[in-house]
N, C-alpha and C positions, 0 to 999 in steps of 0.2 A: 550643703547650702546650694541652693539653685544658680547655676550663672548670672542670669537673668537678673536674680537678686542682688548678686555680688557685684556686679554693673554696675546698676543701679546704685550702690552706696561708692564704689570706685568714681563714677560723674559727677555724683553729688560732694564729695569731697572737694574733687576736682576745681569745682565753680568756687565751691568755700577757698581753697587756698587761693584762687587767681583774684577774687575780689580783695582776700586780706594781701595779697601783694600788691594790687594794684593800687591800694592802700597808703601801704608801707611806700610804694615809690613817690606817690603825690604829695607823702608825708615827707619825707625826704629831700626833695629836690629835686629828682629825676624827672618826671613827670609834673608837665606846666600848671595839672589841676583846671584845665579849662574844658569846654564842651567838647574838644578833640576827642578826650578820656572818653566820654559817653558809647562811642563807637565800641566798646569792648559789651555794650549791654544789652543792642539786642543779641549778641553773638551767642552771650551766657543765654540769652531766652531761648534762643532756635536748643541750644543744648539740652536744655531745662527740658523744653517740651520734647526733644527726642527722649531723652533720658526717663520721664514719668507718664507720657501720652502715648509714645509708639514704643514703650518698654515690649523688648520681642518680636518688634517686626524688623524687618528690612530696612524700610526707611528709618528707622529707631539707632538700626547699627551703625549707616553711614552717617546719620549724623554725629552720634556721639562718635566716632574714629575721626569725621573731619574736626570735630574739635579737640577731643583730644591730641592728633597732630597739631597743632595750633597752638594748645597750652604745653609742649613740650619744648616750643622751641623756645620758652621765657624762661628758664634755664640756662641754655645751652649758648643766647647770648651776653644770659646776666654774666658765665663764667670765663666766657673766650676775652680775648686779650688783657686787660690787668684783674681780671677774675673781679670776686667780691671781697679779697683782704684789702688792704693799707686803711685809707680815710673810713672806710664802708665797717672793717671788720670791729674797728673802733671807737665807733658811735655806739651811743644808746640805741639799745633793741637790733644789733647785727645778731645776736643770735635768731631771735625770730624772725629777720630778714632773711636770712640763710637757711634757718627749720625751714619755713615756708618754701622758699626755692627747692625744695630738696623734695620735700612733701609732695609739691605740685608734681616735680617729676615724676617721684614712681608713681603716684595715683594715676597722673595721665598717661605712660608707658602702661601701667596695667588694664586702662581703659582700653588703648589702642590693642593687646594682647584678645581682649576679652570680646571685644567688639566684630576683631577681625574673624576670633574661631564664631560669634556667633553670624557673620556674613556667610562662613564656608559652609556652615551647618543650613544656612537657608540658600545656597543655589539652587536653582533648578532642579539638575539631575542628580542631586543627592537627595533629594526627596520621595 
């Protein structure tokens, strides 16, 4: 399978899990559920359109790698200090709260993987 293509479905997943967390958090409690939230949408657009419009260019990799670093750190502080067990693990749908978290991560780690070999592949002087 072509990189290019494997991207392309790595981003696209990408966006899918951070909507259904952003979700899950507005469902929850976490998150106030007000027009604040909305700032995550054009973020996912600029993605979107790197991800299917400059699929293979330059500008196509850095944006999906700036987002993908972005949606890797929703993770990393869902689990720093009392992580996602006690109240969290407990509730209705913590397992898909936690799939999701977990999901987002490798897709967007394999984003940031795939994005970066295709930035090295298009410098300059390796052309």
């Amino acid at each position: 399978m072509k990189q290019n293509v494997v991207l392309t479905i790595a981003s696209l997943l990408s966006i899918l899990f951070m909507t259904f967390h952003l979700t899950d958090d507005i469902v929850r409690g976490m998150e106030p559920g007000t027009l604040s939230n909305l700032i995550v949408l054009p973020i996912l657009v600029v993605q979107l359109y790197g991800t299917l419009m400059l699929a293979g260019k330059r500008s196509g990799y850095v944006i999906i790698l700036l987002a993908s670093l972005l949606e890797l750190v929703v993770p990393v502080v869902h689990m720093k200090g009392a992580g996602v067990g006690g109240p969290i693990a407990n509730s209705n749908g913590a397992f898909f709260f936690i799939w999701t978290l977990l999901a987002l991560g490798v897709t967007a780690l394999f984003s940031v993987i795939l994005s970066a070999r295709g930035l090295w592949e298009h410098l300059p002087w390796r052309q």
